[in-house]
C-alpha positions in Angstrom: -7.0 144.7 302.6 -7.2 145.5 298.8 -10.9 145.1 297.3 -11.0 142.3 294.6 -10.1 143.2 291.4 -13.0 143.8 289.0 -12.7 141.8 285.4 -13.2 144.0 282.9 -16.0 144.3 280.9 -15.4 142.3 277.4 -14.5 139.5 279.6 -17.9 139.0 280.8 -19.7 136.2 278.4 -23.2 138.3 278.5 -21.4 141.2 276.7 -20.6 139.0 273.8 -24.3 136.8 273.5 -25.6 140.6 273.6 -23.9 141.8 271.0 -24.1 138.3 268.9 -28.5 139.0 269.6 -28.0 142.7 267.8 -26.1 141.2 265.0 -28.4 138.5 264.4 -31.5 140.9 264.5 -29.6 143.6 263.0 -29.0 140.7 260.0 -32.1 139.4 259.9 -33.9 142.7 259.5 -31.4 143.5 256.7 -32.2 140.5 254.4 -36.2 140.5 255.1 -37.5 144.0 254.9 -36.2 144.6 251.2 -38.3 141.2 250.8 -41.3 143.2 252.3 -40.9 146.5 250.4 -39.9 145.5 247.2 -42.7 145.7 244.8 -44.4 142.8 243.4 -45.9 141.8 240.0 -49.7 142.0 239.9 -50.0 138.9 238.1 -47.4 136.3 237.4 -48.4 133.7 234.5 -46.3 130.0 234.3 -45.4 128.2 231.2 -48.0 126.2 230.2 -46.5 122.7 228.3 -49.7 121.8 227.1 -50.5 124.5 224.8 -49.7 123.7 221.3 -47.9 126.2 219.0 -49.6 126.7 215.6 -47.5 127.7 212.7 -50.0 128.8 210.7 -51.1 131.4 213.2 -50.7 134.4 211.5 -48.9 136.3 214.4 -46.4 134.0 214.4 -45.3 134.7 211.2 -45.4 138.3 212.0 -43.3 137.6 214.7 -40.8 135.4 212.5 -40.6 138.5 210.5 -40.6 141.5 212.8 -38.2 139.8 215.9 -36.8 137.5 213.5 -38.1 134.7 216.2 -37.5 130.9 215.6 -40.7 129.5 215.5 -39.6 126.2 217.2 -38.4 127.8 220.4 -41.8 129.4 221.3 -43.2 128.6 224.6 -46.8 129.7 225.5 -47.2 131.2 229.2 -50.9 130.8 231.4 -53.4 133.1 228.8 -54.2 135.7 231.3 -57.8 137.8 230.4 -57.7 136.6 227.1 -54.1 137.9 226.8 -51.7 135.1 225.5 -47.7 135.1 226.0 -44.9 133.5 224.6 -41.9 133.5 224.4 -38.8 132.5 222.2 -35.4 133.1 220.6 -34.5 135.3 217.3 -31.8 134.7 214.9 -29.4 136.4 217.2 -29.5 134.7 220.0 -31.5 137.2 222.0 -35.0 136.1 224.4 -38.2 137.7 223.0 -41.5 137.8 224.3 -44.6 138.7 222.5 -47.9 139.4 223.8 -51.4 138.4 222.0 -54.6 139.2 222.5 -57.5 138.5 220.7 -57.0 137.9 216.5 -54.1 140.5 216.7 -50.4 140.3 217.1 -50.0 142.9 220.4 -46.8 143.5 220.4 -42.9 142.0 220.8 -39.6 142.8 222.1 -36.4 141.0 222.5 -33.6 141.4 225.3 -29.8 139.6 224.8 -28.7 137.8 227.9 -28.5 138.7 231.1 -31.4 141.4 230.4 -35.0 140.7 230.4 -37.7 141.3 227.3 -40.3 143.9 228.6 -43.5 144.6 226.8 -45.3 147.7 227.5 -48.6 148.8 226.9 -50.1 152.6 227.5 -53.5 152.8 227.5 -55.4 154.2 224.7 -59.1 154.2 224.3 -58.3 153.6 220.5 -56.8 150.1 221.4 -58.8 148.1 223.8 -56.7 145.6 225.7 -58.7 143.4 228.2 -55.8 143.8 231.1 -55.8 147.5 230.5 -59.9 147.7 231.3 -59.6 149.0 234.8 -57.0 151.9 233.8 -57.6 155.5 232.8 -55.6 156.5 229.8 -52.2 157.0 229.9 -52.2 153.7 232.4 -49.1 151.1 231.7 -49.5 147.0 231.5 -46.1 145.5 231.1 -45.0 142.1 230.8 -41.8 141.1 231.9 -40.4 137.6 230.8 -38.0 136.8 233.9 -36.7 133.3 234.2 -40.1 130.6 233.5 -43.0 133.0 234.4 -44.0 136.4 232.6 -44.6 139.1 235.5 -47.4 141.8 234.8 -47.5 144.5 236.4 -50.7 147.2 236.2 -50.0 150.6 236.9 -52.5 153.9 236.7 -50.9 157.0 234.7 -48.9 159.3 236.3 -49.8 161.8 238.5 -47.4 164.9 237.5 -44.3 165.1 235.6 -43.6 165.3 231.8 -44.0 162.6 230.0 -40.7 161.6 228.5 -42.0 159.9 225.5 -43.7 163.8 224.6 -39.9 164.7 224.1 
C-alpha cells in the first residue's frame, strides 16, 4: 500500500493567513513609524479670524513695500510670546509671511506655490526676540507658514561644523 499523498505546502490555507499577518504588520509599521520619527514643530499657531488688520500699522506698510504684499489678503495667526504672524499675497502671486514682534517689523519672506514661506531667526544678543529667550547665540527660531497654521520650530546652535552663512 502506497502512503497518502502529501498536499503541498502553498495549498495549505495557514500558509497564506501567515503571510497575509507579515504583510499587514510589515504595512502597518511602514506607514506609522515615519509618523513617530519625523520631527515635529515646537509650536504650531492657528489663524485667528478675529484679529483685525490695521492699515495704518506702520509694518504693514513696510511690508507693502519690501514683499510688495496686498494689504487686503493678510491674515493674522495665534500671537505667540508676544510674536505676531501673518500672512498674505504680493503682487506676484507668491504666499508671504511676516513675523512681528513688539513696535518692529521682524522680518518677511515670500514662497510661489507649491513651496512654503520660512522665516528664520539666529539669535543675537543685539536683537532680543521673546521666542529666542531660552537660546544661546547662534540658536534658530523659524516660522514656517504651511497650509492654515504657522509651525515654529526652536532649535539651539550647532554643535560643530562651519557655518555656511561665514562663506
Amino acid at each position: 500500500m502506497l502512503p497518502t499523498p502529501r498536499s503541498a505546502w502553498w495549498r495549505h490555507p495557514g500558509v497564506f493567513l501567515a503571510a497575509g499577518a507579515a504583510l499587514a504588520v510589515g504595512l502597518g509599521l511602514g506607514l506609522a513609524l515615519p509618523a513617530v520619527w519625523t520631527a515635529r514643530p515646537d509650536i504650531i499657531a492657528a489663524i485667528d479670524p478675529d484679529a483685525p488688520v490695521d492699515p495704518t500699522e506702520a509694518w504693514i506698510r513696510q511690508a507693502e513695500r519690501a514683499l510688495e504684499v496686498d494689504a487686503g489678503t493678510l491674515q493674522q495667526y495665534e500671537q505667540v510670546q508676544g510674536v505676531t504672524m501673518w500672512t498674505g499675497t504680493n503682487a506676484a502671486g507668491a504666499r508671504c509671511l511676516i513675523v512681528v514682534w513688539g513696535e518692529l517689523w521682524g522680518n518677511g519672506s515670500c514662497a510661489p506655490d507649491p513651496l512654503d514661506p520660512v522665516v528664520d531667526f539666529r539669535v543675537n544678543p543685539d536683537i532680543p526676540m521673546p521666542l529666542a529667550a531660552p537660546l544661546d547665540e547662534g540658536g534658530v527660531v523659524r516660522f514656517v507658514a504651511r497650509g492654515d497654521v504657522v509651525e515654529i520650530w526652536v532649535r539651539e546652535p550647532a554643535e560643530s561644523g562651519p557655518d555656511v552663512s561665514d562663506s
